[in-house]
C-alpha positions in Angstrom: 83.0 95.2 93.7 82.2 98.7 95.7 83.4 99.2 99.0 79.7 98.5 100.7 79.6 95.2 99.2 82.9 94.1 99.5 82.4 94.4 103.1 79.1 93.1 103.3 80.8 90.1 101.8 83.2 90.1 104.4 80.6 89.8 106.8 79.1 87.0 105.6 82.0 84.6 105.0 83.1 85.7 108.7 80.1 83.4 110.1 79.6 80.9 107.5 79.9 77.4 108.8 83.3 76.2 110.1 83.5 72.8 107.6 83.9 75.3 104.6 86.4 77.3 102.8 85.3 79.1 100.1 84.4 82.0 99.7 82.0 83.6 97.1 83.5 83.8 93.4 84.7 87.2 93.7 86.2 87.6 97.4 87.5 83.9 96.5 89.5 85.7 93.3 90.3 88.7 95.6 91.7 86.1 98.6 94.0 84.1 95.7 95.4 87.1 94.0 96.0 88.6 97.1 98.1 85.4 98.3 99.8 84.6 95.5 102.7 86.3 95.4 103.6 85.8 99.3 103.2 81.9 98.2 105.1 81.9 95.6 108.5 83.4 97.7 107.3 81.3 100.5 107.4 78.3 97.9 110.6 79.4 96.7 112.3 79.7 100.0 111.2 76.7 101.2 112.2 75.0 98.1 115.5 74.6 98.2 115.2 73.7 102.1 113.4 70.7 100.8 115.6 69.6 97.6 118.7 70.0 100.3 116.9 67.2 102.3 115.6 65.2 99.4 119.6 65.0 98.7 120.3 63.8 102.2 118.4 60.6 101.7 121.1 59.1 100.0 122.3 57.8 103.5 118.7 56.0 103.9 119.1 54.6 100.4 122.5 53.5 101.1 121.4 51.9 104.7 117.9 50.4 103.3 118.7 49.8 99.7 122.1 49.4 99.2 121.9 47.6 96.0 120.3 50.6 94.2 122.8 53.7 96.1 124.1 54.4 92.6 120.7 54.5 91.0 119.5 57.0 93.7 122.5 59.0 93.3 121.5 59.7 89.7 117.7 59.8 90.4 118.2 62.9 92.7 121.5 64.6 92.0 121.7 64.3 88.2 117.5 64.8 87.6 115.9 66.2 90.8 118.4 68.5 91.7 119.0 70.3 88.2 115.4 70.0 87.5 114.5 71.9 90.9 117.2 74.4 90.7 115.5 75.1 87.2 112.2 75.3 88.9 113.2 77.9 91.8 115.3 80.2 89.4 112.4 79.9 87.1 110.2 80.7 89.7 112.0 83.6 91.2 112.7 85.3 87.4 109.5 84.5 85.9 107.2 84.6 88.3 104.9 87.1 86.7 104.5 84.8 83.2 103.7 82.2 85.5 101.4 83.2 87.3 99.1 85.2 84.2 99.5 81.6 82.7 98.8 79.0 85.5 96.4 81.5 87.3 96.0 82.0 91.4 96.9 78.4 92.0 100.6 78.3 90.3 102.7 77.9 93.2 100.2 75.0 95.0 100.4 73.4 91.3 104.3 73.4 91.4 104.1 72.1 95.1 101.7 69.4 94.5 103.7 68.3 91.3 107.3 68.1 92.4 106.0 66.4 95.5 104.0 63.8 93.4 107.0 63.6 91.4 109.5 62.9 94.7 107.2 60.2 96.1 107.1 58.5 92.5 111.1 58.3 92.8 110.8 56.9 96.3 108.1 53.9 95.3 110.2 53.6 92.2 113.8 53.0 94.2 111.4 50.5 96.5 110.1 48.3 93.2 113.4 48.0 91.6 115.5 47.1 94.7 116.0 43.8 95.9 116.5 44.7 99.1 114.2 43.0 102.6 114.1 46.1 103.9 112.6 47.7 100.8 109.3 47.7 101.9 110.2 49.8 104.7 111.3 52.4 102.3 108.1 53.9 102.2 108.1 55.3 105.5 109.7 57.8 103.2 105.9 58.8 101.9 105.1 60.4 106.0 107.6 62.9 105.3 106.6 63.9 101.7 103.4 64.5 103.2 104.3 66.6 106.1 106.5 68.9 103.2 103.0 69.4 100.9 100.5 69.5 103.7 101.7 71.5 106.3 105.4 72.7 105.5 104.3 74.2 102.3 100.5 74.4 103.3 98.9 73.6 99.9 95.2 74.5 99.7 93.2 72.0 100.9 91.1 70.4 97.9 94.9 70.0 96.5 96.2 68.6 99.7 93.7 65.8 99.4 93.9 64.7 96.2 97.4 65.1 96.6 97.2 62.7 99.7 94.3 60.4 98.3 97.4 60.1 95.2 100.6 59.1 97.5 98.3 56.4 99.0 96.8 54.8 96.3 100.7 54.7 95.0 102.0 53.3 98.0 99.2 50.6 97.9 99.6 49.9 94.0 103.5 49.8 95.0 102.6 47.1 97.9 100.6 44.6 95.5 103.8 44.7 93.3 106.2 44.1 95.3 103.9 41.3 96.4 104.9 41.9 99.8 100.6 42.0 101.2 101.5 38.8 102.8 104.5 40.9 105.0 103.1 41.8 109.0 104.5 44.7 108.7 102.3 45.8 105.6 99.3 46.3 107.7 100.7 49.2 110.0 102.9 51.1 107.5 99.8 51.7 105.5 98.1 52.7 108.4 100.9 54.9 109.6 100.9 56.4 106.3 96.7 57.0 106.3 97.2 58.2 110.0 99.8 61.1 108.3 97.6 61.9 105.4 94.3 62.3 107.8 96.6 64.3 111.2 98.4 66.3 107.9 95.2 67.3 106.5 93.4 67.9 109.4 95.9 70.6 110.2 96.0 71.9 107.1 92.4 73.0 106.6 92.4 74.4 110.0 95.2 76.6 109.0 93.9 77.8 105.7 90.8 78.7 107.4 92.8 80.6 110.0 94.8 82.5 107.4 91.1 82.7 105.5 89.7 84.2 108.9 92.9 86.6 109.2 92.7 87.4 105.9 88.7 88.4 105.8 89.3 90.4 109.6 92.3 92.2 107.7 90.7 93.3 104.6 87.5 94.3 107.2 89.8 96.4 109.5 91.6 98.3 105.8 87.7 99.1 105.2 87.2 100.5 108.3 90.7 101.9 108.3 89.6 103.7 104.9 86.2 105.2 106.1 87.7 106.3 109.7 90.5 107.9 107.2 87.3 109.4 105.0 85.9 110.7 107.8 88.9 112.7 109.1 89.4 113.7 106.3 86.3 114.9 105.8 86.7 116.5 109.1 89.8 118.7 108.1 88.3 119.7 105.0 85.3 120.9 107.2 87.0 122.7 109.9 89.1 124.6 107.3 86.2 125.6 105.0 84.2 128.8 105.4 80.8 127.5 105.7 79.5 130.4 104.0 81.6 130.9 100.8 83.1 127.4 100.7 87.0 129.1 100.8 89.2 128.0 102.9 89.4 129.7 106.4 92.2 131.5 108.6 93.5 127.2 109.2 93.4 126.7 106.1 95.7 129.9 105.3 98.1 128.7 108.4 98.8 125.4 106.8 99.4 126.2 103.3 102.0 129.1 104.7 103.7 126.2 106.5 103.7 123.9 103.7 105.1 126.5 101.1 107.9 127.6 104.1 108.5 123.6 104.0 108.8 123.2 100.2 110.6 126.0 99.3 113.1 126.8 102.0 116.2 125.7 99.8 114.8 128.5 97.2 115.2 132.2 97.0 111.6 131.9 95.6 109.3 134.6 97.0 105.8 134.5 98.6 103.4 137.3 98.6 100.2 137.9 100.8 97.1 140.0 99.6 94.3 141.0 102.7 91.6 141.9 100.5 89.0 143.7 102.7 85.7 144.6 101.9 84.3 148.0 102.7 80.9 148.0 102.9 81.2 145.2 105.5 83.7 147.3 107.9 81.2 147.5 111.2 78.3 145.9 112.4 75.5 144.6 110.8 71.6 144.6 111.4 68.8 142.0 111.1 67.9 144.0 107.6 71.2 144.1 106.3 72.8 140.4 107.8 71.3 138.9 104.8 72.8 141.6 101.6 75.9 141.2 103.7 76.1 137.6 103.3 75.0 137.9 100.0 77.9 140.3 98.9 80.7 138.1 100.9 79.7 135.2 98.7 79.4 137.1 95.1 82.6 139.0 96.5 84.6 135.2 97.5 83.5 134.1 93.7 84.7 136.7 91.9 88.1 136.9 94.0 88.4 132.9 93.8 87.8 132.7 90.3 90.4 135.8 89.2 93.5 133.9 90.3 95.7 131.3 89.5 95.2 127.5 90.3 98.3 127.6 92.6 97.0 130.8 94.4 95.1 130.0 97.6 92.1 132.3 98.1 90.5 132.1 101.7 88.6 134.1 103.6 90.6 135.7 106.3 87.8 137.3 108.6 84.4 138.3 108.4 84.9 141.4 106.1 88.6 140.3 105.1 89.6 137.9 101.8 93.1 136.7 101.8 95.2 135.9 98.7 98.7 133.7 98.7 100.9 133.8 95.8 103.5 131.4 95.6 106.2 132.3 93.5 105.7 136.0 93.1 107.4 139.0 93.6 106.4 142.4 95.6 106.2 144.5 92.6 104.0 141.4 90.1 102.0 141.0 93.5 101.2 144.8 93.4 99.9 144.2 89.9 97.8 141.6 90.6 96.1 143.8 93.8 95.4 146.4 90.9 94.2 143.9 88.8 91.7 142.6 91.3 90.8 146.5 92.4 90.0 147.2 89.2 88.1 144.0 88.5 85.6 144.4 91.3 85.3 148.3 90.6 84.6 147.3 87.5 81.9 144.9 88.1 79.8 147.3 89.8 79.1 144.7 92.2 76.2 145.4 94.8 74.8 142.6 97.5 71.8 144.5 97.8 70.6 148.6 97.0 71.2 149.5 101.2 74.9 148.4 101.2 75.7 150.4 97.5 78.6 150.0 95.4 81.1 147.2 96.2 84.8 148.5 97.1 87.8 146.7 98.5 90.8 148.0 100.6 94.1 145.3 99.6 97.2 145.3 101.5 100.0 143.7 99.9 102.9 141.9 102.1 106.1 139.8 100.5 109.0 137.3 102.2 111.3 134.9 101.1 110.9 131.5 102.8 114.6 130.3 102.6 115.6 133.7 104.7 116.2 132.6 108.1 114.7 135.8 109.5 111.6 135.0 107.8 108.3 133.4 109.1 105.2 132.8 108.0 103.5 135.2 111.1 105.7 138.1 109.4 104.4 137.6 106.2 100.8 138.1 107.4 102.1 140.8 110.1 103.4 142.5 106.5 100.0 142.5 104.8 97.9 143.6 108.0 100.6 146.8 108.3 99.8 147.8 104.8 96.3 147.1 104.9 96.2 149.8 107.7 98.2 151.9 105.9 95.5 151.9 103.3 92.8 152.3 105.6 94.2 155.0 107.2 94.6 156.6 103.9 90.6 156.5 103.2 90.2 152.5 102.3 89.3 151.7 98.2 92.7 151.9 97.3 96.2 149.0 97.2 99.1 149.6 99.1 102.4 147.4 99.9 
């Protein structure tokens, strides 16, 4: 899904009606994979919280079903707890596997299961005791659902099937303990449907919050993005020569920064070629302003196109190129000034007949970032002093 659309998704599950939370299939896919991993180590963490507690209930079973203690003893220290302490390490190790296996949903599945699992050992410690106060051993159940529902915050269509399950065994456990004909039947199954209604009334209007944070979210990293595009877009343009394309005297002034930056713990060297074009020395009339910008851009493609992909080649001024070479040396940046002399001379190059032959002036200027005496202002301040030199000296020639 492109950008455009993933956000004109966005903007329709944003005012969809408040009784539903889906989404459409492929934000829905986006939403899961992007929760999945923050509910699995919520799931984890909370885990053990819960088997700690489920362990503590061994003072209920001893107060409420005393003739059983040693049966619930077994049930959750010698089966629960190893099996759970397997299911959080496994959890934490493998939770990769698990997920490319079980899909999005793994850690609601896990949830929902262990919790089905802990309210089948309650029921099952109420049937097999002979205890009177068995029956109010269920009250057990309100807790269990308060863990799944709104502790661990399953997703909602589990949540209710998940509730819809713990009642119907809570009933079925009622009928055989053949205790229907008990007042007190009555109001623990309401208190019990009263739980499973408040729990899930909370919990789907906190996935649909976290659905509604989550859809504002991914909307703000769109917007985020294109306001990022933008200025960056922005840069680009205010240090790009409209004209040629090349980079312009900003552009120059940050990538001397960044090389002084990188390479101050070097004894590299940096060299600076001013590269100045003869013909446009001067002013410029109506008749000529168009051969003139004719000959900077066949001028800035032939100088761009002559060095290396680490060189930065800008245009400096309006009749001046500029050349950085990272790396190089005053005597290999001499060579390359010839090189590019001679390649221009060479090409004959003419904007237009009124301007005539194409020639360049090229001062060359060299410093060592890691020197402390050194700046990227000298460097420049080097070049300009030998491209005077060689204008002085009658211009078409290199000097450094």
């Amino acid at each position: 899904m492109n950008q455009t659309a993933l956000l004109k998704t966005v903007d329709q599950a944003l005012v969809q009606p408040r009784w539903r939370l889906g989404f459409d299939d492929d934000l829905e896919r986006h939403y899961l994979d992007h929760e999945v991993p923050r509910r699995i180590g919520y799931a984890i963490r909370t885990a053990a919280l819960a088997l700690l507690v489920y362990n503590l209930f061994v003072l209920v079973d001893w107060m409420l079903l005393p003739d059983v203690f040693w049966t619930g003893v077994t049930i959750r220290l010698g089966v629960f707890t190893p099996v759970g302490v397997a299911l959080i390490l496994m959890s934490h190790f493998f939770s990769q596997p698990l997920i490319a296996r079980l899909g999005s949903w793994t850690a609601d599945w896990l949830v929902v299961s262990t919790s089905l699992a802990v309210a089948a050992s309650l029921l099952f410690l109420s049937l097999i005791s002979q205890s009177v106060h068995a029956y109010l051993y269920s009250a057990g159940l309100i807790v269990v659902l308060l863990y799944c529902n709104l502790l661990q915050r399953v997703r909602f269509r589990l949540a209710l099937m998940f509730s819809l399950a713990v009642l119907g065994m809570h009933i079925v456990a009622t009928f055989m303990r053949d205790q229907h004909g008990n007042p007190l039947v009555v109001p623990l199954v309401c208190m019990l449907g009263f739980s499973a209604v408040s729990t899930l009334t909370c919990n789907f209007a906190l996935e649909r919050q976290e659905r509604q944070r989550f859809l504002l979210n991914l909307k703000e990293d769109q917007l985020l993005d294109e306001l990022q595009a933008a200025r960056d877009e922005l840069v680009l343009l205010s240090q790009t020569d409209a004209l040629t394309g090349l980079g312009n005297r900003q552009a120059l002034d940050d990538y001397l920064r960044q090389v002084w930056r990188t390479t101050q713990e070097e004894p590299q060297a940096v060299s600076l070629l001013l590269i100045e074009v003869d013909q446009l020395r001067g002013g410029a009339t109506v008749a000529s302003r168009h051969a003139m910008d004719q000959c900077v851009r066949e001028v800035a493609q032939l100088l761009s196109s002559s060095v290396r992909p680490k060189d930065l080649m800008v245009r400096f001024d309006a009749q001046t190129f500029a050349a950085v070479l990272p790396d190089v040396e005053n005597i290999e940046a001499m060579v390359a000034a010839d090189r590019l002399f001679d390649l221009v001379r060479a090409q004959g190059h003419r904007a237009s007949q009124s301007l005539g032959p194409i020639t360049i002036t090229i001062g060359v200027g060299t410093a060592v970032p890691s020197d402390p005496a050194s700046a990227p202002q000298q460097l420049i301040a080097r070049a300009q002093r030998a491209l005077a030199r060689a204008v002085v000296a009658g211009r078409n020639q290199v000097s450094g």
